[in-house]
PADOTOR-506374 format. One record per atom (N, C-alpha, C): residue number from 1; residue in one letter; atom name; x, y, z. Coordinates in nm, 2 decimals, padded with zeros to 4 digits. Atoms other than C-alpha are relative to their C-alpha. Layout:
N
[NUM,'A','CA',[X,Y,Z]]
...
// end
This chain:
163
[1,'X','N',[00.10,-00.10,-00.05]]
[1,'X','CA',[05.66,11.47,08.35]]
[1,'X','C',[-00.04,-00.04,00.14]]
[2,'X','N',[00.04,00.03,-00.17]]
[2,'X','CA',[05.58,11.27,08.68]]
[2,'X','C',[00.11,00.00,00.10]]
[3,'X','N',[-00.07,-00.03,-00.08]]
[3,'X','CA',[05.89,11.28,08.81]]
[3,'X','C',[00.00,00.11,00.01]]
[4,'X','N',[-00.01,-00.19,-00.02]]
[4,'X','CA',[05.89,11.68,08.75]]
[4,'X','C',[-00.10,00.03,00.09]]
[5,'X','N',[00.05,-00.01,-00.04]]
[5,'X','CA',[05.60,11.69,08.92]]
[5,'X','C',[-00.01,-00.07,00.17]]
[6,'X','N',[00.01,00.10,-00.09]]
[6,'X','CA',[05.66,11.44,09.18]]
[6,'X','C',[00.12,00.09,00.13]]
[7,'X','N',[-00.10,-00.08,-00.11]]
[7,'X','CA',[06.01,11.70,09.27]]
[7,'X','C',[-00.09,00.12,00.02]]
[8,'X','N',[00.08,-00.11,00.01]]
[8,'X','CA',[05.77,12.00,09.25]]
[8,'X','C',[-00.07,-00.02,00.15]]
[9,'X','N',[00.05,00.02,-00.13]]
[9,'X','CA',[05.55,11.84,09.55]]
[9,'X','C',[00.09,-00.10,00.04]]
[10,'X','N',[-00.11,-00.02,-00.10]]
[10,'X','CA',[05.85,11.72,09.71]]
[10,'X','C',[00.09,00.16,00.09]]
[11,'X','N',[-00.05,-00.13,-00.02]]
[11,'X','CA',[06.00,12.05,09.73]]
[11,'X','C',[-00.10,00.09,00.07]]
[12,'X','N',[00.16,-00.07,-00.09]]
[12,'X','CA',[05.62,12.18,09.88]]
[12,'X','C',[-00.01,-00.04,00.10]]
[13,'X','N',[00.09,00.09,-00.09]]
[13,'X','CA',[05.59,11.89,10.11]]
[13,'X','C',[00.16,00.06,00.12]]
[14,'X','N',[-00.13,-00.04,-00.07]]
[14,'X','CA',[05.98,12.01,10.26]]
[14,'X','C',[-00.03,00.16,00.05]]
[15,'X','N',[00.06,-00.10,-00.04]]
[15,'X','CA',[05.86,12.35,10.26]]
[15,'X','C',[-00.12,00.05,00.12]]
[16,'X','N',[00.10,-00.01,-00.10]]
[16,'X','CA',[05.56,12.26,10.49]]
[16,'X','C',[00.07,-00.05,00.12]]
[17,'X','N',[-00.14,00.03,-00.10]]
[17,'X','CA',[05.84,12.12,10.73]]
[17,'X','C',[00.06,00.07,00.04]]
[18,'X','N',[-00.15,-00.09,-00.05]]
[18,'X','CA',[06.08,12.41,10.76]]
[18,'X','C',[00.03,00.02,00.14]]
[19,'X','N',[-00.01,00.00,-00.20]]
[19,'X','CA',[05.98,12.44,11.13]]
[19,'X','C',[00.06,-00.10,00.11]]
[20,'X','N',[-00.06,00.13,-00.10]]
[20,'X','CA',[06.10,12.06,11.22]]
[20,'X','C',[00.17,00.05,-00.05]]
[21,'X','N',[-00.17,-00.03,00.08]]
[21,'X','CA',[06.45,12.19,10.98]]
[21,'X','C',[00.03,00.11,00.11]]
[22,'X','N',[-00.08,-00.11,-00.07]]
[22,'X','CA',[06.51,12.48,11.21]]
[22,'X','C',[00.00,-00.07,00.16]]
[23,'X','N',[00.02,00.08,-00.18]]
[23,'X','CA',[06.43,12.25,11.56]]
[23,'X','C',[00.12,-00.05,-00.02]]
[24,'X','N',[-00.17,00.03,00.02]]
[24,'X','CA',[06.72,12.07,11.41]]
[24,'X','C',[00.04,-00.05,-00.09]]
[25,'X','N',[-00.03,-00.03,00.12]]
[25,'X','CA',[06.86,12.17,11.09]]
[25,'X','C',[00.10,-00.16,-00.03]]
[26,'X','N',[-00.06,00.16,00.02]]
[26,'X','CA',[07.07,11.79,11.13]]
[26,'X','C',[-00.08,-00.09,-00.09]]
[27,'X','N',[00.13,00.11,00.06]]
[27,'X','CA',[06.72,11.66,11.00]]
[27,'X','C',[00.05,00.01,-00.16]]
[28,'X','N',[-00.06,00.01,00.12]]
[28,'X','CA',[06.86,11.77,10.66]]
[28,'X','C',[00.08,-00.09,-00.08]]
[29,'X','N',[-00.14,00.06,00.06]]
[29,'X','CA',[07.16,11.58,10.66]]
[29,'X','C',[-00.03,-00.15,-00.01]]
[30,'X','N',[00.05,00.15,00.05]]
[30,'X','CA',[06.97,11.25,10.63]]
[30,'X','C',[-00.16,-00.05,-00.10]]
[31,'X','N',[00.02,00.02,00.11]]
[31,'X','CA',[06.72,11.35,10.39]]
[31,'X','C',[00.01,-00.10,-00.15]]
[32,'X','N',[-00.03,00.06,00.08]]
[32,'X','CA',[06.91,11.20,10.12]]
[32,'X','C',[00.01,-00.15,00.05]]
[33,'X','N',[-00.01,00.12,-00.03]]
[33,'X','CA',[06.96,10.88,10.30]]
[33,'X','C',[-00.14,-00.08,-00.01]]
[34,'X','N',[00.10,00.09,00.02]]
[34,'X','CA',[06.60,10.78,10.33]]
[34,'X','C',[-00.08,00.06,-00.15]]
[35,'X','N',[00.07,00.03,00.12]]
[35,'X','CA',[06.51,10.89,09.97]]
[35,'X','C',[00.06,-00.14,-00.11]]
[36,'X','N',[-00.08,00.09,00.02]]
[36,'X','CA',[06.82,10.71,09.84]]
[36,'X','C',[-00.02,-00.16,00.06]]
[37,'X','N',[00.12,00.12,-00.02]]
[37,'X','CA',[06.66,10.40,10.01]]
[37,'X','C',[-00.07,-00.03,-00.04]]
[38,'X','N',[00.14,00.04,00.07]]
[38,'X','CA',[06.34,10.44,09.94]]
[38,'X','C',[00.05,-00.05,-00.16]]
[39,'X','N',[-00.06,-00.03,00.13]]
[39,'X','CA',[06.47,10.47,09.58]]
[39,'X','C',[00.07,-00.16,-00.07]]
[40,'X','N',[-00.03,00.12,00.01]]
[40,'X','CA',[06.67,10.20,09.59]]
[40,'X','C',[-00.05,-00.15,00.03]]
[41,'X','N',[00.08,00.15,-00.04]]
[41,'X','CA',[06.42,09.94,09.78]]
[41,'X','C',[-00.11,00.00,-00.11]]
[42,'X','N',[00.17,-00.05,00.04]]
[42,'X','CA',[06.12,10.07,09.58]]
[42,'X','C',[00.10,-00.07,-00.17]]
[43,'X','N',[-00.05,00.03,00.15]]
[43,'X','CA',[06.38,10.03,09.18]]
[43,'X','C',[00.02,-00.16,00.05]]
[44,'X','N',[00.00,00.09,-00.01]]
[44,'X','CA',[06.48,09.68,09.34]]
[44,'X','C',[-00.11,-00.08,-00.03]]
[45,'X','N',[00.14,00.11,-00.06]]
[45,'X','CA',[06.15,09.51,09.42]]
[45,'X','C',[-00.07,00.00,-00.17]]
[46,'X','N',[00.08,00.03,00.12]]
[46,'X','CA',[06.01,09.62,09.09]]
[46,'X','C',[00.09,-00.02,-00.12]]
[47,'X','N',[-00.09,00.11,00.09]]
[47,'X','CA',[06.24,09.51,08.87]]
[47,'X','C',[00.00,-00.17,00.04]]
[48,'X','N',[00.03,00.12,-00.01]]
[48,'X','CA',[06.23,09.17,09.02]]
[48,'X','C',[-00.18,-00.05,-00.08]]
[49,'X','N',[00.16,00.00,00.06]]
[49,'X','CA',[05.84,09.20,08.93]]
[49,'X','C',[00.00,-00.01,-00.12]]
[50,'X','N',[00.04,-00.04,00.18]]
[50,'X','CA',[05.86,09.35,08.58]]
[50,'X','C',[00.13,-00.14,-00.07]]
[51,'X','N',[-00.07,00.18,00.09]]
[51,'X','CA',[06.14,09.02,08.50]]
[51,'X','C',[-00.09,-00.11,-00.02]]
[52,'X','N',[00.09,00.14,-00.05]]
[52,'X','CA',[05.89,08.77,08.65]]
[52,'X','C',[-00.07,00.04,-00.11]]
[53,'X','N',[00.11,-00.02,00.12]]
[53,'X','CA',[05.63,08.93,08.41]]
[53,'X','C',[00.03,00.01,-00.15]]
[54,'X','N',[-00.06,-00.02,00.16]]
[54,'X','CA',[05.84,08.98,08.10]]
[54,'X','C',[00.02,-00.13,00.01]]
[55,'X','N',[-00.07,00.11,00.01]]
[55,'X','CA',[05.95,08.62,08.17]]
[55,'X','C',[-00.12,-00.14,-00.01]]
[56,'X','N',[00.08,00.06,00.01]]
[56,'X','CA',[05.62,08.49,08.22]]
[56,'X','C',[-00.03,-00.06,00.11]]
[57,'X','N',[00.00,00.06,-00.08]]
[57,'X','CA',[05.71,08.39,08.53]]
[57,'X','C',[-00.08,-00.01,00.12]]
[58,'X','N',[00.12,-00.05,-00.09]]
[58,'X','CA',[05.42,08.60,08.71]]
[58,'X','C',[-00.13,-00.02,-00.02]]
[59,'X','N',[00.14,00.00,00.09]]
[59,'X','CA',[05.14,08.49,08.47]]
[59,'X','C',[-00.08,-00.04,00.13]]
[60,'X','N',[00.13,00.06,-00.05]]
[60,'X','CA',[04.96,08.28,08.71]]
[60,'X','C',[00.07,00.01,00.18]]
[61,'X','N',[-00.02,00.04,-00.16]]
[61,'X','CA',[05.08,08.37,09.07]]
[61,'X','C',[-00.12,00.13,00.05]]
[62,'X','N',[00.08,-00.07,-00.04]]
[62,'X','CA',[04.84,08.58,09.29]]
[62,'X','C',[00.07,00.11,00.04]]
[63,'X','N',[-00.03,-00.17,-00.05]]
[63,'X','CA',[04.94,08.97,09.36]]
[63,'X','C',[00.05,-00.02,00.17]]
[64,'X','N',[00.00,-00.01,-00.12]]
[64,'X','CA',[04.88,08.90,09.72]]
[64,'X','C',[00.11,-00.09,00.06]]
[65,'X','N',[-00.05,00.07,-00.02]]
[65,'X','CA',[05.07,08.61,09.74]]
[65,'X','C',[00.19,00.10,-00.04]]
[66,'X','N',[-00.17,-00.06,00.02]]
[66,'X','CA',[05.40,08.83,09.56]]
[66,'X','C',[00.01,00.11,00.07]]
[67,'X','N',[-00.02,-00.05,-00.06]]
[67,'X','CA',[05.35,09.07,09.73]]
[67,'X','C',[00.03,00.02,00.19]]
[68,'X','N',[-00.04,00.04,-00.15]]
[68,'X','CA',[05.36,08.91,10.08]]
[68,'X','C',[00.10,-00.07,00.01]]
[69,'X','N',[-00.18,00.04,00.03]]
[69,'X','CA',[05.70,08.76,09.96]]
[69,'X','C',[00.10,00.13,00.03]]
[70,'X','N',[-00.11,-00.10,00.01]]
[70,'X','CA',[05.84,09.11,09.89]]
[70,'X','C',[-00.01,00.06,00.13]]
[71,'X','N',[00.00,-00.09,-00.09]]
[71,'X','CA',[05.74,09.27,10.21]]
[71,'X','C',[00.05,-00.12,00.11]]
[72,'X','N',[-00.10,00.11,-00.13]]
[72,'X','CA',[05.91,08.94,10.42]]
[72,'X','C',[00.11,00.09,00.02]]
[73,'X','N',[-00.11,-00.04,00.03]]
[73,'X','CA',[06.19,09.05,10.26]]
[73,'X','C',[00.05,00.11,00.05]]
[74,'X','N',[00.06,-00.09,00.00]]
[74,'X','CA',[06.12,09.38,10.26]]
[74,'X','C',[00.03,00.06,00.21]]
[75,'X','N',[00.01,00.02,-00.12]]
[75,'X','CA',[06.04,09.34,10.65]]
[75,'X','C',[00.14,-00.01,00.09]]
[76,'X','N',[-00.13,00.04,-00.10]]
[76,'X','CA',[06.40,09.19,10.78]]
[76,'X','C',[00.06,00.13,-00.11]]
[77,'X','N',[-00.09,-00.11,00.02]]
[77,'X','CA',[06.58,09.49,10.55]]
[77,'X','C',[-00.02,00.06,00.09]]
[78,'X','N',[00.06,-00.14,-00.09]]
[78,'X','CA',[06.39,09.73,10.73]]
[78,'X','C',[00.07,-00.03,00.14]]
[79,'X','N',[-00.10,00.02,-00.08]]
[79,'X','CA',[06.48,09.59,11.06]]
[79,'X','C',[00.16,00.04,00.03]]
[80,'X','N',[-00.19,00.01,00.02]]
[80,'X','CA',[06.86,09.54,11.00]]
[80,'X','C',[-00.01,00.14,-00.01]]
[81,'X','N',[-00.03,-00.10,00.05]]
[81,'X','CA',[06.87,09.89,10.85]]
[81,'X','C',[-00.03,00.12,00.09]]
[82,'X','N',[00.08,-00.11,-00.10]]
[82,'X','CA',[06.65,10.09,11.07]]
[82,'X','C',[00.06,-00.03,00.16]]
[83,'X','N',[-00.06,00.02,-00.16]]
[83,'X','CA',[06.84,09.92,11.44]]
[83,'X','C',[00.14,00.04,-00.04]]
[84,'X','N',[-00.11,-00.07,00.05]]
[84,'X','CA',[07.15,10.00,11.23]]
[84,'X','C',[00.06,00.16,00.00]]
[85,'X','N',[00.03,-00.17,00.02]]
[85,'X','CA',[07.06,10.37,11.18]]
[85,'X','C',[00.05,00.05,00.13]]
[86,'X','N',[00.01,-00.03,-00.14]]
[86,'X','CA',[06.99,10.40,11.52]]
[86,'X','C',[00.14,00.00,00.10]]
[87,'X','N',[-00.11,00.02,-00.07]]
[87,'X','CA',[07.28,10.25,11.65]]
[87,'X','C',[00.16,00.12,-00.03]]
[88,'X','N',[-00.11,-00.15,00.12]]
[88,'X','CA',[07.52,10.53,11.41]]
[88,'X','C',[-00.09,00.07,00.11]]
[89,'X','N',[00.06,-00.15,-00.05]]
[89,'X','CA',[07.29,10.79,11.54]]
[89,'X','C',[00.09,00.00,00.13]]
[90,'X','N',[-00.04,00.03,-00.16]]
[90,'X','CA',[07.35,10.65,11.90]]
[90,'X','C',[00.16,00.02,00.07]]
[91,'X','N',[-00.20,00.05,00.05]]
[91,'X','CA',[07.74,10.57,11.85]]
[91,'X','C',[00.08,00.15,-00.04]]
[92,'X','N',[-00.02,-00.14,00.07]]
[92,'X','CA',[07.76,10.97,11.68]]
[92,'X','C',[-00.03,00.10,00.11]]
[93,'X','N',[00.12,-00.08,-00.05]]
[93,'X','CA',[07.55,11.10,11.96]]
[93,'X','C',[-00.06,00.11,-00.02]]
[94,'X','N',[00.13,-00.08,00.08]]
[94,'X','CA',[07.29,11.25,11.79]]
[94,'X','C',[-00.14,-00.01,00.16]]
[95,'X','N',[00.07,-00.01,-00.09]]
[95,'X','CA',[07.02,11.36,12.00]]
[95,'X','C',[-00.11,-00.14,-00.03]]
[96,'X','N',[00.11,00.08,-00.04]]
[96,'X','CA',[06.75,11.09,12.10]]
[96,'X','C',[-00.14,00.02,-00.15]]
[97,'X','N',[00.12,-00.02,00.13]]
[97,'X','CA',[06.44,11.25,11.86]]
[97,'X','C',[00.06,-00.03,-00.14]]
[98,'X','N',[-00.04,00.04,00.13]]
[98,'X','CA',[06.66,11.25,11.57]]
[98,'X','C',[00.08,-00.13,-00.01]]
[99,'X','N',[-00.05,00.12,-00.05]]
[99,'X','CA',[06.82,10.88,11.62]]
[99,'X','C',[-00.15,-00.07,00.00]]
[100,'X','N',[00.14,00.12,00.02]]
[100,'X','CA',[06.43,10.77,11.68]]
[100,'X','C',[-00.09,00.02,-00.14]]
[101,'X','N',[00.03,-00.02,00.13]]
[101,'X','CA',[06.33,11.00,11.37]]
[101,'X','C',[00.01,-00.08,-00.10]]
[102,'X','N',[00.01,00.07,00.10]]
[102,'X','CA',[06.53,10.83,11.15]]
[102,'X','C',[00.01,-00.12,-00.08]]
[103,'X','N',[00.02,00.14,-00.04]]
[103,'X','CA',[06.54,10.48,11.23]]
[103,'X','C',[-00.13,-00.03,-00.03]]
[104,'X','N',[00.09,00.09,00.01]]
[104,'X','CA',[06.18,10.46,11.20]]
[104,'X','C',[-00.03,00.05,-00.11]]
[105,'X','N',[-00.05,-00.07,00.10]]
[105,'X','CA',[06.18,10.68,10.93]]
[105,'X','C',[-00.01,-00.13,-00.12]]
[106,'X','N',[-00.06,00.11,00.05]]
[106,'X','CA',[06.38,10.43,10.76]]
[106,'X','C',[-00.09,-00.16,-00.05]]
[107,'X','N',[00.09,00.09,00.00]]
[107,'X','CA',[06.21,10.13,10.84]]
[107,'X','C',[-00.11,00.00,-00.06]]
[108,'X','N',[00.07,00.01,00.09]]
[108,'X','CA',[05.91,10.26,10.69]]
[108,'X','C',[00.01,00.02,-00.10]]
[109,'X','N',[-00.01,-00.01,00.20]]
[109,'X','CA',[05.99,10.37,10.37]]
[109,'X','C',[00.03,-00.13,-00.04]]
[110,'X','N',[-00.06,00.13,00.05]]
[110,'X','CA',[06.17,10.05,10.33]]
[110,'X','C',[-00.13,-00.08,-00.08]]
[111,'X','N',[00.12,00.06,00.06]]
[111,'X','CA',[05.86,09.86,10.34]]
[111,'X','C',[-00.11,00.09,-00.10]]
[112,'X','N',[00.08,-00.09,00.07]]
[112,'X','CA',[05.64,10.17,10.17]]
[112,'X','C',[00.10,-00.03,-00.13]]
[113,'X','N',[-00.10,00.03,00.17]]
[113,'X','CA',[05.91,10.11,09.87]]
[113,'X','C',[-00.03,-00.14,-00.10]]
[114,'X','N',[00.05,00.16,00.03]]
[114,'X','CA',[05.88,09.74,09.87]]
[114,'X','C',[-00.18,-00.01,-00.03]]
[115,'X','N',[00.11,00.05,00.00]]
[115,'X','CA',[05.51,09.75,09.87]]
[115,'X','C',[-00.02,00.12,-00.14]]
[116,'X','N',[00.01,-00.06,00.13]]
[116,'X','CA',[05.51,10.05,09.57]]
[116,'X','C',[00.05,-00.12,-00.13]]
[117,'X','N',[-00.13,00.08,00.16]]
[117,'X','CA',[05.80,09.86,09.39]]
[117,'X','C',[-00.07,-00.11,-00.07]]
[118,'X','N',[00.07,00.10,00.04]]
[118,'X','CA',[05.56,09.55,09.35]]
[118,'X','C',[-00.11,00.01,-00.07]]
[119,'X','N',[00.14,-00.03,00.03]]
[119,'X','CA',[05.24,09.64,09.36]]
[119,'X','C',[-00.03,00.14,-00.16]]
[120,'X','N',[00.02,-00.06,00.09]]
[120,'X','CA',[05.27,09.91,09.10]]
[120,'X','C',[00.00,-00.06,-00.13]]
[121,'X','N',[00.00,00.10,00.11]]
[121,'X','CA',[05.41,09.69,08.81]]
[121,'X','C',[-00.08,-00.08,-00.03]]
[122,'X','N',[00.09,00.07,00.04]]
[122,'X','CA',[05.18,09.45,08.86]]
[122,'X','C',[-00.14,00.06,-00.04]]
[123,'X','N',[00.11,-00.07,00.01]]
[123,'X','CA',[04.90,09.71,08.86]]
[123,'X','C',[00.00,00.08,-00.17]]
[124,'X','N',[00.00,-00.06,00.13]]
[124,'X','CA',[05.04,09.83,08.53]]
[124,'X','C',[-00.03,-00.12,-00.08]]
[125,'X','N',[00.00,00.07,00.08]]
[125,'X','CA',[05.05,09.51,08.40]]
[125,'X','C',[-00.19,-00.06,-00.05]]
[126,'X','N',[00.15,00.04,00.07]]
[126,'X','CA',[04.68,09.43,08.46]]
[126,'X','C',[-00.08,00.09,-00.10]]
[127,'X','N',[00.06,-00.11,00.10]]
[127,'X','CA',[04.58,09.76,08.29]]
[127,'X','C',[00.03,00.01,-00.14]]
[128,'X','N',[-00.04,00.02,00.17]]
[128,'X','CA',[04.75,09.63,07.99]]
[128,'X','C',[00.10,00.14,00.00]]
[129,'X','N',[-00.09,-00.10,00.06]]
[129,'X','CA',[05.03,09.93,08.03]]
[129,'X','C',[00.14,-00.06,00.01]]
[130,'X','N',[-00.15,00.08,00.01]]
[130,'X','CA',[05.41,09.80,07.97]]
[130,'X','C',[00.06,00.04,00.16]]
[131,'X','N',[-00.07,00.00,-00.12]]
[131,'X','CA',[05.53,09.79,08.30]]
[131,'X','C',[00.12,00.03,00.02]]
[132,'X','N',[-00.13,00.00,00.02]]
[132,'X','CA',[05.86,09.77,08.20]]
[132,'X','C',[00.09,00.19,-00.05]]
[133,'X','N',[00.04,-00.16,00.05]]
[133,'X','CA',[05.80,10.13,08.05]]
[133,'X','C',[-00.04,00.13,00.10]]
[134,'X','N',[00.06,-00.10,-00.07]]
[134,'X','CA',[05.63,10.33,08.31]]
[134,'X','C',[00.01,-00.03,00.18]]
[135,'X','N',[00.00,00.02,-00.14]]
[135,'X','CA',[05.66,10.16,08.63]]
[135,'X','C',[00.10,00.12,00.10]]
[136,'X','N',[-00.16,-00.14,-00.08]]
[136,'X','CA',[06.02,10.39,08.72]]
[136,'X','C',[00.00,00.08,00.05]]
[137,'X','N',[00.02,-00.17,00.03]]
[137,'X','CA',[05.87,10.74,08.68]]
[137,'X','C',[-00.15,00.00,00.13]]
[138,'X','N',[00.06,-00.03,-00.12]]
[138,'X','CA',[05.57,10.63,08.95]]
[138,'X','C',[00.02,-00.07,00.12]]
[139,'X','N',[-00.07,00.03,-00.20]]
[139,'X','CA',[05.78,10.41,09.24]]
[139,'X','C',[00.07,00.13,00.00]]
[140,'X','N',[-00.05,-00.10,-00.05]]
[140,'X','CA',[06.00,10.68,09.23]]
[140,'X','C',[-00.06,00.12,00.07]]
[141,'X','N',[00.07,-00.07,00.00]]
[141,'X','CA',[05.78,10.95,09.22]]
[141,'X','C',[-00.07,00.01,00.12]]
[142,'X','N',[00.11,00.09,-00.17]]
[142,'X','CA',[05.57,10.76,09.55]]
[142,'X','C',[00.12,00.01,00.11]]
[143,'X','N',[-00.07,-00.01,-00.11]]
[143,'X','CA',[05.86,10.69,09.71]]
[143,'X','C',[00.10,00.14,00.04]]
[144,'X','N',[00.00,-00.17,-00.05]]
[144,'X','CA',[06.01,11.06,09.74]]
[144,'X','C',[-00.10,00.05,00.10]]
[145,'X','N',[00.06,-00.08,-00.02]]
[145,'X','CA',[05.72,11.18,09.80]]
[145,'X','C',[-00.06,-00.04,00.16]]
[146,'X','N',[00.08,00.06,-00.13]]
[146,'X','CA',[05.58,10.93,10.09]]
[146,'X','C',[00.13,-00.02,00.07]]
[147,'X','N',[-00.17,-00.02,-00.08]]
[147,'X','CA',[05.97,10.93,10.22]]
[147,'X','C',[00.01,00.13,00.06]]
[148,'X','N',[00.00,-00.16,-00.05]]
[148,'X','CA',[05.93,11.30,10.28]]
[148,'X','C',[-00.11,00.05,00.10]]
[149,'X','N',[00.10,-00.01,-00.09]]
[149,'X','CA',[05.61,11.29,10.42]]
[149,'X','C',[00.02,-00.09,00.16]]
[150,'X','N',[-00.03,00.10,-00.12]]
[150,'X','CA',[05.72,11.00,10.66]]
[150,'X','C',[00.06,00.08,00.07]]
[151,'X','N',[-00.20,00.00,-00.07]]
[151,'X','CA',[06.09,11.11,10.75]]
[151,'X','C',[-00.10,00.15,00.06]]
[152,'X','N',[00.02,-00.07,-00.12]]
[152,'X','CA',[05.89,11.46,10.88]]
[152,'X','C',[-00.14,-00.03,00.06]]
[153,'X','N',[00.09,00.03,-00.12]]
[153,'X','CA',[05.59,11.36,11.03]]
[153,'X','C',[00.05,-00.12,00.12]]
[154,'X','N',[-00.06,00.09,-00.14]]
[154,'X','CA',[05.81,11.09,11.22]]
[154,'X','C',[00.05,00.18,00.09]]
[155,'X','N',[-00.07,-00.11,-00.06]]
[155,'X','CA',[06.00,11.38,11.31]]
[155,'X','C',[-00.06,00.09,00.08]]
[156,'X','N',[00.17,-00.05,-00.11]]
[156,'X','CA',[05.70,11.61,11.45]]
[156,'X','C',[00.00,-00.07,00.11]]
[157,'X','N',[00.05,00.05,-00.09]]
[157,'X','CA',[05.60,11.38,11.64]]
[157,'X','C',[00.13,-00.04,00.12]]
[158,'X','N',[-00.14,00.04,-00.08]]
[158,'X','CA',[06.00,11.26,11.81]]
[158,'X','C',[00.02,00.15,00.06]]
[159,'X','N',[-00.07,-00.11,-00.05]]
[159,'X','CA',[06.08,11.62,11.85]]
[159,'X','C',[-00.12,00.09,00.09]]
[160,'X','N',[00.09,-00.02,-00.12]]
[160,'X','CA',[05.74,11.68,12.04]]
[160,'X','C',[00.00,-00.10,00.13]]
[161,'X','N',[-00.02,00.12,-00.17]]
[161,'X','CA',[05.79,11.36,12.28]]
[161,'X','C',[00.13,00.05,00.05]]
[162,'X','N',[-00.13,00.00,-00.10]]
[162,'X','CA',[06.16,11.46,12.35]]
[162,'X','C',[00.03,00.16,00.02]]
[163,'X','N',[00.04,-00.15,-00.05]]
[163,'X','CA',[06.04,11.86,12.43]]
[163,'X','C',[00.03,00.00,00.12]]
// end
């Protein structure tokens, strides 16, 4: 049900965008790339978490502390991934706004994933709910939704600086 809901205002939050998709309907075609990220940074991180905790291994470390491990981490993907992007965009020649769109784009979700992927498990764990059980259905659910929101308000704003 949260993921249903989570595509429901995804599909709203794209809808309130259609105006950056017609500036340049290309914005589409990388969509899938920063959910598929997100997705993937956000299921990595928390599974590392929900092991540590099923393992016992998280009993006694501080939140703040694991979580300023994952976003190191976290931090140099994003980099690598996001000057990478850019460089494709660049190398393809894609216009400038979309090349700075989705490079930064990129970059953030990365970290917005990593800091879901962590922070959520452990927040389920303090609440006493199985982490291992529910965590899935709300990184995913976050990261869509705050990947969608990023990737066009980057966008907005690139394709009003390069007007």
């Amino acid at each position: 049900m949260i993921g249903l809901a989570g595509g429901i205002l995804s599909s709203q939050i794209i809808g309130l965008y259609e105006e950056e998709l017609r500036i340049d309907p290309k914005m589409a075609f990388f969509m899938p790339l920063i959910a598929a990220t997100a997705g993937n940074v956000g299921v990595q991180s928390s599974a590392i978490v929900v092991q540590g905790l099923a393992s016992g291994a998280l009993a006694h470390v501080n939140i703040f502390a694991r979580l300023w491990k994952e976003l190191r981490v976290a931090l140099l993907s994003a980099v690598i991934c996001g000057t990478l992007i850019f460089a494709v965009n660049l190398a393809l020649r894609q216009s400038q706004a979309l090349s700075y769109t989705v490079s930064i784009a990129l970059f953030t979700v990365i970290l917005t994933a990593a800091f879901f992927g962590t922070l959520i498990p452990l927040a389920l764990d303090r609440l006493k709910v199985d982490p291992a059980l529910a965590t899935g259905p709300f990184v995913t659910t976050l990261n869509d939704i705050f990947g969608l929101l990023t990737y066009f308000t980057v966008g907005h704003i690139m394709y009003d600086l390069f007007r």
